[in-house]
C-alpha positions in Angstrom: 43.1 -8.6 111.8 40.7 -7.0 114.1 41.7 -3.3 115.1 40.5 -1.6 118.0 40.7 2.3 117.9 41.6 4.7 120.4 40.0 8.2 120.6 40.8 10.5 117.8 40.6 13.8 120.0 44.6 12.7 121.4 47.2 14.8 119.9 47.9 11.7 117.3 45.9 8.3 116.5 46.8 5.5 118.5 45.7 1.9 117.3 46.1 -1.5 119.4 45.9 -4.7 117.6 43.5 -7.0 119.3 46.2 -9.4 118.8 48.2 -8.1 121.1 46.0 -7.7 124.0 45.1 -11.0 124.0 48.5 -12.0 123.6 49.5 -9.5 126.5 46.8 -11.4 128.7 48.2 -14.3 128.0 51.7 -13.0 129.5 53.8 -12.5 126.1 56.4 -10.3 127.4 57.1 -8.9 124.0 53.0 -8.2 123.8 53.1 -6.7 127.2 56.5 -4.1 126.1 54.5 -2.8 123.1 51.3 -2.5 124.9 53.3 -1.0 127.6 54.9 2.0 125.6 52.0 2.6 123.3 49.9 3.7 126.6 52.9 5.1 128.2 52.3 8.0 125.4 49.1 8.6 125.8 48.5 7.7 129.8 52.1 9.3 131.1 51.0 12.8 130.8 47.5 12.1 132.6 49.8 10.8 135.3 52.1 13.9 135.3 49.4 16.1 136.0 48.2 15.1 138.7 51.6 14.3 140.3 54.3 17.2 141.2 57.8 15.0 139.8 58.3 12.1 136.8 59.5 9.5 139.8 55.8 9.5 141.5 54.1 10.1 137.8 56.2 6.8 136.9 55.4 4.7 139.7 51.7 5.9 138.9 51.9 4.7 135.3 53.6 1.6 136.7 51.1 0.5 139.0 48.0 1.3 137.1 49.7 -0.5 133.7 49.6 -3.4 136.2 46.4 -3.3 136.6 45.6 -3.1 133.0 47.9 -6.0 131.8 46.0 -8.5 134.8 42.6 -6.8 133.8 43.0 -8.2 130.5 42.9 -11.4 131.4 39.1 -11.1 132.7 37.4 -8.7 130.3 35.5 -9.4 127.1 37.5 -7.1 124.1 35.1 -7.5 121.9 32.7 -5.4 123.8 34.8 -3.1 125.6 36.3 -0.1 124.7 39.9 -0.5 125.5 41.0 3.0 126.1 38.4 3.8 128.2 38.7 1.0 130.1 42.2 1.9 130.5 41.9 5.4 131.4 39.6 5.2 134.3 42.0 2.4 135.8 44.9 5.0 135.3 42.5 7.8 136.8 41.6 4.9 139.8 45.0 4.8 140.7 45.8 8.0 140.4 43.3 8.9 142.7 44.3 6.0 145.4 47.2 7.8 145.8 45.3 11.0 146.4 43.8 9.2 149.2 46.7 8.5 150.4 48.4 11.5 150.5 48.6 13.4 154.2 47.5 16.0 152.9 44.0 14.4 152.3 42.0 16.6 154.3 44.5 19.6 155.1 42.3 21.8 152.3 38.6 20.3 153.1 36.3 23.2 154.0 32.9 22.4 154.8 30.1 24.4 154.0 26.3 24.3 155.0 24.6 23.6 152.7 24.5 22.5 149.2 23.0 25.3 148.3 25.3 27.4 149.6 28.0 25.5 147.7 25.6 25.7 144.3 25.9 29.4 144.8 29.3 29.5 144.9 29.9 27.5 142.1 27.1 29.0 139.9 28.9 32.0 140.3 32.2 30.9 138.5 33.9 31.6 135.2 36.0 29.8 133.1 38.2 32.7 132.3 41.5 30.7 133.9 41.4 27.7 131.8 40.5 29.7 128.6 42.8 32.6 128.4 45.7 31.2 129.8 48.6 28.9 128.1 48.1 25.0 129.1 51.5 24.3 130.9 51.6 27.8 132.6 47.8 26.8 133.9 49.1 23.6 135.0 51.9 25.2 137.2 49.1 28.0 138.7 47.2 24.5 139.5 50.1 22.6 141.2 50.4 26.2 143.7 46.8 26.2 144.6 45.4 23.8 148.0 45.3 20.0 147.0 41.9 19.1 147.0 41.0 22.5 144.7 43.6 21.4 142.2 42.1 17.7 142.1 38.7 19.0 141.4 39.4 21.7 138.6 41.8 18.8 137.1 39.3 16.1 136.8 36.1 18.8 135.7 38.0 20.9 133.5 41.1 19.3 131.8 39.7 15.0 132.3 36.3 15.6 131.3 34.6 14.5 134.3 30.9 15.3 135.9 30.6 16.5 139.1 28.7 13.3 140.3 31.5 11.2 139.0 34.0 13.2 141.3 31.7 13.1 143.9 31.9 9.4 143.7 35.4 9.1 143.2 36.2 11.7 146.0 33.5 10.6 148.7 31.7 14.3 148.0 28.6 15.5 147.3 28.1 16.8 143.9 27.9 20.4 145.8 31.0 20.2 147.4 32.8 19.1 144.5 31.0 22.1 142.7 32.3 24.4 145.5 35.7 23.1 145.3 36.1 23.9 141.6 34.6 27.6 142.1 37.1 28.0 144.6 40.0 26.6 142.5 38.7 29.0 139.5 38.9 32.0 142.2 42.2 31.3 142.9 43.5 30.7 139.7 42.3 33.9 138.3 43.5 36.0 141.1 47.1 34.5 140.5 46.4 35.4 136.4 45.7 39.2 137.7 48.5 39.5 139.7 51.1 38.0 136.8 49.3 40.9 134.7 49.5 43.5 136.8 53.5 42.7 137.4 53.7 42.1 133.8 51.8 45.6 133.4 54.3 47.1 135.7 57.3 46.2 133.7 56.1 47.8 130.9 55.7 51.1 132.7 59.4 50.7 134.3 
């Protein structure tokens, strides 16, 4: 039986039998359950991050599994890597609904030039996403304007390039650059100040 693998960098090894993909494309509802809660482990949390409660992280999963399940009756698996394939139609939805949102455009800043915006982001650190505790970071990131929090999410924590969020997000690769350097900015100022109250308590 063929076995397709699934990134070993997760926090545990996921395998999918080819089997049941093909059966889940053929519309075996027992197929289609395990399918469903095998990637509800490893896609759920991708969808909690970039939504702020479980019902809309759900519906996310929901939709974008969806997707996947009618997707698999039109792909080849023999030359496709599954997860991948599976992830960026999770991240595609994920980021419909971005697009969606009101707040779309509430925290677009336009600047100049892109080489302001090269400066800007050339001047950045990654102090905030390497000090700092994962879900603590992930709470600084839900306080800080939409479009920042999108940005540092996909570059830092999903692994994307800047051109690829440019794509996605209808950018340029400079904006998206200055909207990361921005998001760092913030996120370090809001580590300071939680030091210097932390620093403060001590002294009390």
């Amino acid at each position: 039986m063929q076995i397709i693998s699934i990134n070993r960098s997760l926090a545990f090894n996921m395998q999918i039998d080819k089997d049941v993909l093909i059966n889940c494309a053929n519309n075996d509802r027992k197929a289609q359950k395990k399918l469903y809660e095998m990637c509800f482990r490893i896609f759920m949390p991708l969808c909690l991050r970039y939504n702020s409660n479980e019902e809309d992280a759900r519906f996310a999963y929901n939709n974008a599994f969806l997707k996947i399940n009618i997707g698999l009756q039109s792909i080849n698996l023999d030359k496709i890597n599954f997860f991948a394939w599976a992830k960026r139609i999770v991240t595609n939805v994920l980021i419909d609904e971005y697009r969606k949102s009101k707040n779309h455009t509430k925290y677009y800043v336009a600047k100049e030039t892109d080489y302001e915006l090269e400066f800007h982001a050339e001047n950045s650190t990654n102090e905030a996403e390497s000090d700092f505790g994962y879900k603590m970071l992930l709470k600084l990131i839900d306080e800080i304007p939409q479009t920042h929090a999108l940005v540092f999410k996909m570059f830092v924590i999903d692994g994307f390039s800047h051109r690829e969020i440019a794509e996605e997000l209808k950018l340029s690769e400079g904006t998206s650059k200055w909207h990361l350097s921005i998001a760092r900015k913030l996120l370090r100022e809001k580590l300071e100040k939680m030091d210097a109250q932390v620093e403060k308590r001590k002294v009390i």
